[in-house]
KELUMZA-960181 format. One record per residue (C-alpha): residue in three letters; x, y, z. Coordinates in steps of 0.25 Angstrom, whole numbers, plus 5000, padded with zeros to 4 digits. Layout:
N
ALAXYZ...
//
This chain:
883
UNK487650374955UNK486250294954UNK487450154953UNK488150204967UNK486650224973UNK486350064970UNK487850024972UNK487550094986UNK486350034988UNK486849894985UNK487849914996UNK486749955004UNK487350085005UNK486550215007UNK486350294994UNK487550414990UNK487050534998UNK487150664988UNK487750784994UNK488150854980UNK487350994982UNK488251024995UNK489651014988UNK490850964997UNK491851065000UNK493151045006UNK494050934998UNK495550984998UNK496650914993UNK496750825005UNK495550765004UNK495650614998UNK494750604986UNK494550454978UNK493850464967UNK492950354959UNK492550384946UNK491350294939UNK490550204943UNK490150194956UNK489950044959UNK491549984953UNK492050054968UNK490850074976UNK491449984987UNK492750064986UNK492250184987UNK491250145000UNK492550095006UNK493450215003UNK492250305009UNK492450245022UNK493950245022UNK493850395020UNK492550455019UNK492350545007UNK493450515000UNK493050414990UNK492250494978UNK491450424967UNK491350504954UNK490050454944UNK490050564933UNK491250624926UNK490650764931UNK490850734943UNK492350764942UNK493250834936UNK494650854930UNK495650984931UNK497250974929UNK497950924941UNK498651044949UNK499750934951UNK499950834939UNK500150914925UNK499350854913UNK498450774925UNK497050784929UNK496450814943UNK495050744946UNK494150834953UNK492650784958UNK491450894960UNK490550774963UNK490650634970UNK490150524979UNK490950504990UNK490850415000UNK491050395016UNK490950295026UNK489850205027UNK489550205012UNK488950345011UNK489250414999UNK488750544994UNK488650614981UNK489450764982UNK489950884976UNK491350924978UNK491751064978UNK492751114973UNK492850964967UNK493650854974UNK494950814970UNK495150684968UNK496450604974UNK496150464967UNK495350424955UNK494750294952UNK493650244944UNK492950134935UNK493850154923UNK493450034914UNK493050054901UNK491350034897UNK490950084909UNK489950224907UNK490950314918UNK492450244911UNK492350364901UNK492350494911UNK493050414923UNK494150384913UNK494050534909UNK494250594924UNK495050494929UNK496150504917UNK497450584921UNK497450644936UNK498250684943UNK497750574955UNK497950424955UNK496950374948UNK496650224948UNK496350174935UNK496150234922UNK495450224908UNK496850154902UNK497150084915UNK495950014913UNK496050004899UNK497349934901UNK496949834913UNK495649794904UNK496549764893UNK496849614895UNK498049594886UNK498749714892UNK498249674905UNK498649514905UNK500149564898UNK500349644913UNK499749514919UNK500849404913UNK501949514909UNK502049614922UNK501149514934UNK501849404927UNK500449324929UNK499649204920UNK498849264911UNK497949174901UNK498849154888UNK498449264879UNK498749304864UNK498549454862UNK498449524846UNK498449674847UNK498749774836UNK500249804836UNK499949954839UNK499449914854UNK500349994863UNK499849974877UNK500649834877UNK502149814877UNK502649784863UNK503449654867UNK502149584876UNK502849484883UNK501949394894UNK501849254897UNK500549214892UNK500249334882UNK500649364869UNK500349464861UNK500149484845UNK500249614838UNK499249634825UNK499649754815UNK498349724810UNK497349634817UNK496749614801UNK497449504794UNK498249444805UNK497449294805UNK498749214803UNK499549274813UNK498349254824UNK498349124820UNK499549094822UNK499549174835UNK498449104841UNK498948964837UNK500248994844UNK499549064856UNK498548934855UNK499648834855UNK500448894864UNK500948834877UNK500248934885UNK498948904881UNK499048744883UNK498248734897UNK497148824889UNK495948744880UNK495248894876UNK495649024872UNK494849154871UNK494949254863UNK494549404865UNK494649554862UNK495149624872UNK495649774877UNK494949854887UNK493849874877UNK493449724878UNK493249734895UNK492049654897UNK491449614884UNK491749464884UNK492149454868UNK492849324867UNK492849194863UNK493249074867UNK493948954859UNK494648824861UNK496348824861UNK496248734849UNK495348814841UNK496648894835UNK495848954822UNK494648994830UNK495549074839UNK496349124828UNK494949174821UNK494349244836UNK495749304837UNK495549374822UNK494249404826UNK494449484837UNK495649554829UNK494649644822UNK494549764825UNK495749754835UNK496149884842UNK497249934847UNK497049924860UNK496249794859UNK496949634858UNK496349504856UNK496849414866UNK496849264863UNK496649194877UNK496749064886UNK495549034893UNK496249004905UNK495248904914UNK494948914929UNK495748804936UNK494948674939UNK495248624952UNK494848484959UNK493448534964UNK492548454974UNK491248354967UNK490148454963UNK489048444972UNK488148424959UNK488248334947UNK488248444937UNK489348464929UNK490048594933UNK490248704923UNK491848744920UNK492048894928UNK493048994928UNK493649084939UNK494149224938UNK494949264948UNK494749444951UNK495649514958UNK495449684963UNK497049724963UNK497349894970UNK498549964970UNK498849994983UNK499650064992UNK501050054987UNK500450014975UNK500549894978UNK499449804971UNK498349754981UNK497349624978UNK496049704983UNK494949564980UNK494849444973UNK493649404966UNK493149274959UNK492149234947UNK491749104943UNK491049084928UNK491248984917UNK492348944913UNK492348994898UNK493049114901UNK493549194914UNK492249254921UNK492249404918UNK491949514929UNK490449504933UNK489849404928UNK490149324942UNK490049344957UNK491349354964UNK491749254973UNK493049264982UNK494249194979UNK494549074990UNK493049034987UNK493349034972UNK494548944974UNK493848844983UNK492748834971UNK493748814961UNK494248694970UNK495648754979UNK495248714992UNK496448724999UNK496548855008UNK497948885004UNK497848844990UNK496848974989UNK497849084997UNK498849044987UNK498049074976UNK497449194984UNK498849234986UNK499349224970UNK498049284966UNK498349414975UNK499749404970UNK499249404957UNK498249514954UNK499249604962UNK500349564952UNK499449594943UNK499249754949UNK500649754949UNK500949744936UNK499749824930UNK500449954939UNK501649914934UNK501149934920UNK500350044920UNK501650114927UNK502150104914UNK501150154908UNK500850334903UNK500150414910UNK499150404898UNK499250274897UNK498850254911UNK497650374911UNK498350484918UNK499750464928UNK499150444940UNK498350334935UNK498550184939UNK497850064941UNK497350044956UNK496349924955UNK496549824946UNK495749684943UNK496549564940UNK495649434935UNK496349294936UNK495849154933UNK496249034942UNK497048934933UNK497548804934UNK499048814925UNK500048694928UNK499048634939UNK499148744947UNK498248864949UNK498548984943UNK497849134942UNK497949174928UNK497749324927UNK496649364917UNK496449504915UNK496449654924UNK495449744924UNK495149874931UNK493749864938UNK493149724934UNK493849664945UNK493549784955UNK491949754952UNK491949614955UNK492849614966UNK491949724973UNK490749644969UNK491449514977UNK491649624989UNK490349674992UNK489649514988UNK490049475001UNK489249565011UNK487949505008UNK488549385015UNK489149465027UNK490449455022UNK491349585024UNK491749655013UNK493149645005UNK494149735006UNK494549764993UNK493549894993UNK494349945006UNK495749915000UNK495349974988UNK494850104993UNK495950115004UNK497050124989UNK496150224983UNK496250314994UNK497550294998UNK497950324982UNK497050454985UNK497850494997UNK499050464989UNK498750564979UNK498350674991UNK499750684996UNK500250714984UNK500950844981UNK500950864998UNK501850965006UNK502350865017UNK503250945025UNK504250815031UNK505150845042UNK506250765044UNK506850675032UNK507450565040UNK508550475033UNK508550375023UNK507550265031UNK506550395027UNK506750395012UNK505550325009UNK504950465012UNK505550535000UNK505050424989UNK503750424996UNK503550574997UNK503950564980UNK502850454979UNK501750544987UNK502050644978UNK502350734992UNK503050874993UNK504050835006UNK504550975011UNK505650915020UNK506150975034UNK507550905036UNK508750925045UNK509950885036UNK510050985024UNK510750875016UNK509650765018UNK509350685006UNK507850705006UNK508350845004UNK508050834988UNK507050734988UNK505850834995UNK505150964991UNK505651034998UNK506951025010UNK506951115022UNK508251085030UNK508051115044UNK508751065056UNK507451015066UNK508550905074UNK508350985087UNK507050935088UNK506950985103UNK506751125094UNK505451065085UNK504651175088UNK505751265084UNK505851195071UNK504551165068UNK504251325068UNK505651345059UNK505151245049UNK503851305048UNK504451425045UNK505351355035UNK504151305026UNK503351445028UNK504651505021UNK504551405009UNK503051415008UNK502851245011UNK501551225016UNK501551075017UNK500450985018UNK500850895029UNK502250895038UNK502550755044UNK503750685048UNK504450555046UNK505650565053UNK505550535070UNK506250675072UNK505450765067UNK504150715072UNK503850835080UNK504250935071UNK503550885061UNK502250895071UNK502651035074UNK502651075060UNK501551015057UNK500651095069UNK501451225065UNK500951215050UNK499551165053UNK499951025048UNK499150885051UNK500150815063UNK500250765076UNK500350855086UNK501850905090UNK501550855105UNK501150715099UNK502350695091UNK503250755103UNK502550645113UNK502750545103UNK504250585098UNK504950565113UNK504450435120UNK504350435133UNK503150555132UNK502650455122UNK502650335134UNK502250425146UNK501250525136UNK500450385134UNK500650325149UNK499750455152UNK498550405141UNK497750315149UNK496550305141UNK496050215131UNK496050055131UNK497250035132UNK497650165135UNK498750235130UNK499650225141UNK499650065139UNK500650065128UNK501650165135UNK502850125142UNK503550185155UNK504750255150UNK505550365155UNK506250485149UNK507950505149UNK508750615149UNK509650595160UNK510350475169UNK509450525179UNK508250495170UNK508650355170UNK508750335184UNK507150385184UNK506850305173UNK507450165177UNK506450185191UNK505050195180UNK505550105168UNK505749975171UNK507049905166UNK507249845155UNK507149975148UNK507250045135UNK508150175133UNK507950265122UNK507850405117UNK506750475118UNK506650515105UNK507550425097UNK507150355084UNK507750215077UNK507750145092UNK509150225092UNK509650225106UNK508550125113UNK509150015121UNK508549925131UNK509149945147UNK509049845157UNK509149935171UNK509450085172UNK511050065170UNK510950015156UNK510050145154UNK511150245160UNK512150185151UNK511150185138UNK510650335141UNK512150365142UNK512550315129UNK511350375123UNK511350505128UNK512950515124UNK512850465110UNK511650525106UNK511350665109UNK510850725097UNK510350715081UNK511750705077UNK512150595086UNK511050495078UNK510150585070UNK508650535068UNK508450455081UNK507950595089UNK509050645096UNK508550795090UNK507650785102UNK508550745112UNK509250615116UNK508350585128UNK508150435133UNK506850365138UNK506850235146UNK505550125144UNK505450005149UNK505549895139UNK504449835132UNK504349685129UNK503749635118UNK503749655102UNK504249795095UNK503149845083UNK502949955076UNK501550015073UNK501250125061UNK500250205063UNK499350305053UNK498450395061UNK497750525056UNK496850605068UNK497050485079UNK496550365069UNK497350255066UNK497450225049UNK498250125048UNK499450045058UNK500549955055UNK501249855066UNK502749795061UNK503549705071UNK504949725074UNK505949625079UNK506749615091UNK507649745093UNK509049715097UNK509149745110UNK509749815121UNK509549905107UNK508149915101UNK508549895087UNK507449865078UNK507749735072UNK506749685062UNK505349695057UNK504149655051UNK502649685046UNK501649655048UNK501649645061UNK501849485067UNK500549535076UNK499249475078UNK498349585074UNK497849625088UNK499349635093UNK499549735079UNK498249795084UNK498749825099UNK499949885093UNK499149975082UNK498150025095UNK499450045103UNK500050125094UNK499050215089UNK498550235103UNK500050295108UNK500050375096UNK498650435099UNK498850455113UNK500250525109UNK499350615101UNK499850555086UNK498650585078UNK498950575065UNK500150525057UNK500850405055UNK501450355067UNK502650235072UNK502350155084UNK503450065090UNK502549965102UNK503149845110UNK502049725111UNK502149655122UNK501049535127UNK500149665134UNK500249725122UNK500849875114UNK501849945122UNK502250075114UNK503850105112UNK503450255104UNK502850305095UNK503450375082UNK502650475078UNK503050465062UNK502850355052UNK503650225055UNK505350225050UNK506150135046UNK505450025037UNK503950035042UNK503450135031UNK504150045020UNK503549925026UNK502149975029UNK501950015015UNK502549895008UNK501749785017UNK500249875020UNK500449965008UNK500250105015UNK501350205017UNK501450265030UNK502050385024UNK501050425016UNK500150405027UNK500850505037UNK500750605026UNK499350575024UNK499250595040UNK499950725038UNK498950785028UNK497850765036UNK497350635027UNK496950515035UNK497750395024UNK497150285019UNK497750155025UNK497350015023UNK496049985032UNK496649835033UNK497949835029UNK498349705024UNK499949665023UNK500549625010UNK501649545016UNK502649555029UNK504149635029UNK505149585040UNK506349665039UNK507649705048UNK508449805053UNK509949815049UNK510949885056UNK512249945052UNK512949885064UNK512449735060UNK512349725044UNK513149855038UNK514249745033UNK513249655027UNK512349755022UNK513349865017UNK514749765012UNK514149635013UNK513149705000UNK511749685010UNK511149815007UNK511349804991UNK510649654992UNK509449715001UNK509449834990UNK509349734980UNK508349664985UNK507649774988UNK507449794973UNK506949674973UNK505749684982UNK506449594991UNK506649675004UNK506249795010UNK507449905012UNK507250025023UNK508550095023UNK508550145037UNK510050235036UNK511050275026UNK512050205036UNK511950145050UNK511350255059UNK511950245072UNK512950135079UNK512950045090UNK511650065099UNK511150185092UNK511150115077UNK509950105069UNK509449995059UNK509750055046UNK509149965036UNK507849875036UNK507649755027UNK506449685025UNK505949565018UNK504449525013UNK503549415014UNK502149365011UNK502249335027UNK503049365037UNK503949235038UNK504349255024UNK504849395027UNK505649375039UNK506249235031UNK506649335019UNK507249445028UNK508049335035UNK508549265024UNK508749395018UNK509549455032UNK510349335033UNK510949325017UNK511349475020UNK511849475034UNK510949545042UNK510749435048UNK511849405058UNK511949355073UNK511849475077UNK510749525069UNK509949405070UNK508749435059UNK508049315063UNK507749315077UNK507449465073UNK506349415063UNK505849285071UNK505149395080UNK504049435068UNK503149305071
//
């Protein structure tokens, strides 16, 4: 406690206000809950920066009887963590010593895990086998401090340099694979570590000899194992000092453990680069630069580079982990001689490439690993450091991978983040990022075990939700019109119910209450991904005291013209509301048309009212062509049956609005109580008109920032005025040169490929989010969310490419591929949904690329070997619009 007071004080922070004789009441099982255990000073900046993202959450335990462990209710053989005392922390940097009672549950535990430490003992104790993710562990970090174990994952599994190495262990070690195979590592196994001279001579004069060590001059060799971290036993010797090696090596073969090696090494040298004439005459000393790196799993698991952070010291070995101020990387390069600009991105670039490899192929291996080898089931590696030197191999430069480690890397790289404020700088944002992930694993612990009552499963383009509920660990209690649906076995529980009257909600809604009081569900949270049920599902949720928008919202929302007309009647604000609507009329009869062509100006768009999938939207050039499509429309599609999913349940009535020029975008929104969380801006293509059909796609957005920024305001402010307070919610905007002009408002998470696409290039999943939302928990979303590359995809149609996709072999090529990692798959319909005017897209493919350009060249390349691309369907002047 006295360490957090002078770590506060350093950060010019007031002092921890203690409040521990009023004990807090009132944590339930919805309260987020991260909890630090140890030393204070390792997160310090994590912990300030997760106190301001959501106040109170973040929990600091210093003493083992501060906590407490008591068998899970929900995991047999595991362990639930429960805190009667903490120091929390809220915005601003106050914190405060409390009492928790009854004790606090804890969603997410994390702590200084390394061994020598005086809190590793009872942090390891507490932390080892709950039933929450826990990040890190006693043999996690055991493991990443091994650095044998740790540089076989780097060359065998991150396929990375690694300094040549000859390993001996005794035969009994079982932690590594029997056959070890990695380029630059050997490994020799000793029965007996006694009596073994002559076969580590001959060993070491292979290893010495050897074509892997002839750019080395010097060899180090060392004990190691997670016992050795820090201590700095080595020794040092020339490449042609075979017998000294041999005698160190036999040395250090004394009292060899079992989980201990000896590891023969290359001293791998900083590369010397052409440097400018010193200043001074002096000769200048021979230095070595180590390369840090601060890895998190993040969202998706994904592996994330948080901060790079660089030492310089003598070149007689690599610099170890505080004995050096940090300095930032481009600097670094530019002392060691690489001037030019983009010689340093590259190397930036291979560097980040590098270290999350490196994550990578550490989750991949502990994957593999028990539950006891691992500390407990739930427990996984969430930060990780990667060290590197900067070497010159074949007269290029190349990053050699040294070593992991579990918090050395994290203490240096939060030394390098708060160094630069004494100068003005602004702080990094590794303490952000990383305190965003532990939060956001937190949350994802929360859902679990949830009663979500889901109505409406939709079709196949929805079967994402099914894998996801599984991965949440959620209790779907399904509401759904067709008794044979094949979500039927794949959910909790299945309540068929026929709700495609939806003129009759209220009548259902009080039916299906009655359904769920007469099988005892008392779910958590009711919510809807399917455009349909949207207002029955915000029925329900008022009947059953639920968290939602209220029914009128959703209602104003669902048929749009109310939503147009509803917003031409909000007149304050800058901009008011009312500037992003456009004139539009209702049509239920010819004589409607009549009245509408007189308002809306021509050209015009017709569509339904309530329709989904742009099924029916056509544009018309004078009230003729409107008589004629209003006709067709009203004859061919009159109810569900005629086109289930696009809203006829609610009636087949038109709206005319006039037409919009400009470009087509979608914005994803998050929104608990009013406040925007977290917004997303795609592009589409051109649709094929007189039709409307969407075309092609990309993300990010092609947009400046402050055109994305008109569009976010735009949308949030049409959702707000419409009364959508919280949820997750699907804007479709026209952007013209006098800005956002609204096309509706989809009061439900984004469909087709947007979830998908969302969570594979920002990380976040917008499912997850509007069951957050539905609980009443405000989700954690990146504050600055930072692409991880750009997804162009297109839209086929049946009409267009069912013979190439289905004969020609398209769609077994695209799976394929798929596998691979090369394109992105959303299947949209079991078979083409619809024909002529009224069809639908029914699949979207997409390619990746570091930029945009690369993408759209790949999903051409990709569209024209296939056939999609054709004359008719003419994918490039569809992707030539994302610019």
């Amino acid at each position: 406690f006295e360490l957090l007071q002078s770590a506060l004080c350093q950060e010019g922070l007031p002092h921890t206000l203690d409040r521990s004789a009023e004990p807090r009441r009132g944590f339930g099982p919805l309260d987020v809950t991260v909890c630090i255990l140890g030393s204070p000073t390792a997160f310090l900046p994590i912990l300030l920066e997760g106190g301001t993202r959501c106040p109170g959450a973040m929990v600091l335990c210093l003493a083992p009887t501060w906590a407490s462990r008591v068998p899970s209710e929900t995991s047999p053989g595991a362990w639930s963590l429960l805190l009667s005392r903490g120091v929390s922390f809220e915005a601003g940097g106050h914190s405060t010593l409390e009492t928790f009672v009854p004790p606090r549950r804890a969603n997410y535990v994390t702590g200084t895990f390394t061994t020598g430490g005086p809190e590793s003992g009872w942090v390891g104790e507490l932390a080892r086998d709950l039933d929450c993710p826990t990040g890190g562990s006693v043999p996690l970090a055991h493991r990443l401090e091994d650095p044998l174990l740790t540089r076989w994952v780097l060359a065998a599994r991150a396929n990375l340099p690694v300094p040549p190495t000859l390993a001996f262990v005794l035969g009994s070690r079982g932690d590594l694979p029997a056959e070890l195979v990695a380029s630059g590592v050997k490994l020799v196994r000793l029965e007996d570590p006694q009596g073994q001279e002559s076969l580590v001579k001959e060993e070491v004069g292979t290893f010495l000899g050897s074509t892997a060590m002839e750019p080395y001059s010097q060899v180090a060799v060392r004990p190691a194992g997670w016992r050795w971290r820090g201590t700095g036993t080595r020794s040092t010797h020339g490449k042609e000092e075979g017998e000294a090696v041999a005698r160190a090596v036999c040395a250090r073969l004394c009292g060899l453990r079992e989980e201990d090696s000896v590891l023969l090494e290359a001293l791998v040298p900083t590369a010397r680069l052409p440097a400018p004439p010193p200043r001074s005459p002096a000769p200048r000393l021979p230095v070595a630069l180590r390369i840090c790196t601060l890895v998190c799993r993040s969202w998706g698991d994904r592996p994330q580079l948080c901060q790079v952070a660089c030492a310089v010291g003598r070149a007689e070995a690599p610099v170890p982990h505080g004995v050096a101020l940090p300095q930032g990387l481009d600097s670094s390069l530019q002392q060691w001689g690489v001037v030019a600009p983009g010689q340093r991105q590259v190397l930036a670039t291979r560097l980040q490439e590098a270290a999350e490899a490196t994550m990578a192929a550490i989750l991949a291996t502990e994957a593999e690993l028990s539950p006891q080898q691992r500390g407990g089931t739930r427990a996984r590696t969430d930060l990780l450091g990667v060290d590197f030197l900067l070497a010159c191999v074949d007269d290029a430069l190349e990053l050699v991978a040294l070593s992991t480690n579990s918090q050395r890397c994290l203490e240096t790289c939060l030394l390098a983040h708060g160094m630069g404020r004494a100068l003005g700088e602004p702080p990094s944002d590794m303490p952000r990022v990383v305190a965003e992930v532990l939060l956001h694993r937190a949350q994802c612990h929360l859902v679990e075990g949830k009663d979500i009552l889901l109505i409406g499963a939709g079709g196949v383009s929805k079967s994402f939700v099914w894998d996801a509920a599984r991965h949440y660990r959620l209790k779907i209690h399904l509401v759904e019109s067709d008794p044979e649906h094949f979500a039927a076995g794949l959910v909790e529980t299945f309540l068929p119910y026929d709700s495609r009257e939806h003129r009759r909600d209220e009548e259902h809604a009080e039916r299906v209450a009655e359904l769920l009081r007469s099988r005892g569900i008392q779910p958590h949270a009711c919510l809807s991904y399917w455009d349909d049920c949207v207002v029955l599902a915000a029925l329900l949720c008022q009947r059953l005291g639920l968290r939602g928008c209220p029914p009128a919202a959703v209602r104003v929302a669902k048929q749009k013209s109310r939503t147009h007309q509803h917003l031409q009647r909000c007149r304050r604000g800058r901009p008011p509301p009312a500037a992003f609507a456009v004139p539009c009329r209702r049509l239920q009869s010819h004589g409607d048309v009549e009245r509408a062509a007189g308002t809306v100006p021509f050209p015009a768009v017709a569509k339904l009212e309530f329709g989904a999938g742009g099924v029916g939207v056509r544009l018309v050039e004078n009230a003729g062509q409107c008589h004629a499509h209003a006709a067709r429309l009203w004859r061919d599609l009159r109810d569900d049956d005629d086109h289930p999913g696009i809203g006829l349940g609610w009636g087949n009535a038109m709206l005319l609005m006039e037409y919009v020029p400009g470009t087509e975008h979608d914005v994803d929104l998050v929104v608990f109580q009013g406040r925007l969380l977290g917004a997303w801006v795609s592009d589409n293509g051109p649709t094929r008109l007189p039709a409307f059909l969407e075309t092609a796609a990309c993300l990010p957005s092609c947009l400046p920032t402050d055109r994305q920024a008109q569009l976010v305001r735009a949308a949030l402010r049409c959702c707000q005025a419409c009364g959508l307070r919280d949820g997750v919610f699907n804007v479709e905007l026209k952007l013209g040169p006098t800005g956002p002009r609204l096309l509706e408002i989809n009061p439900r998470m984004g469909g087709f490929y947007l979830r998908d696409w969302i969570r594979e290039i920002y990380g976040p999943d917008l499912l997850l989010a509007a069951v957050l939302v539905a609980l009443g928990v405000p989700p954690v979303l990146p504050a600055r969310p930072v692409p991880r590359g750009h997804l162009a995809g297109v839209m086929c149609l049946g009409s267009e490419h069912g013979a190439a996709l289905g004969r020609g072999g398209g769609l077994a090529a695209l799976r394929a591929l798929q596998e691979r990692g090369l394109v992105r798959l959303n299947r949209l319909f079991e078979e083409t949904a619809g024909d002529g005017e009224y069809e639908e897209p029914c699949l979207s493919v997409a390619c990746g690329g570091a930029t945009r350009a690369e993408a759209c060249l790949r999903l051409l390349g990709l569209c024209q070997a296939l056939g999609i691309d054709s004359p008719r369907y003419p994918v490039e002047h569809f992707l030539s619009h994302f610019k």
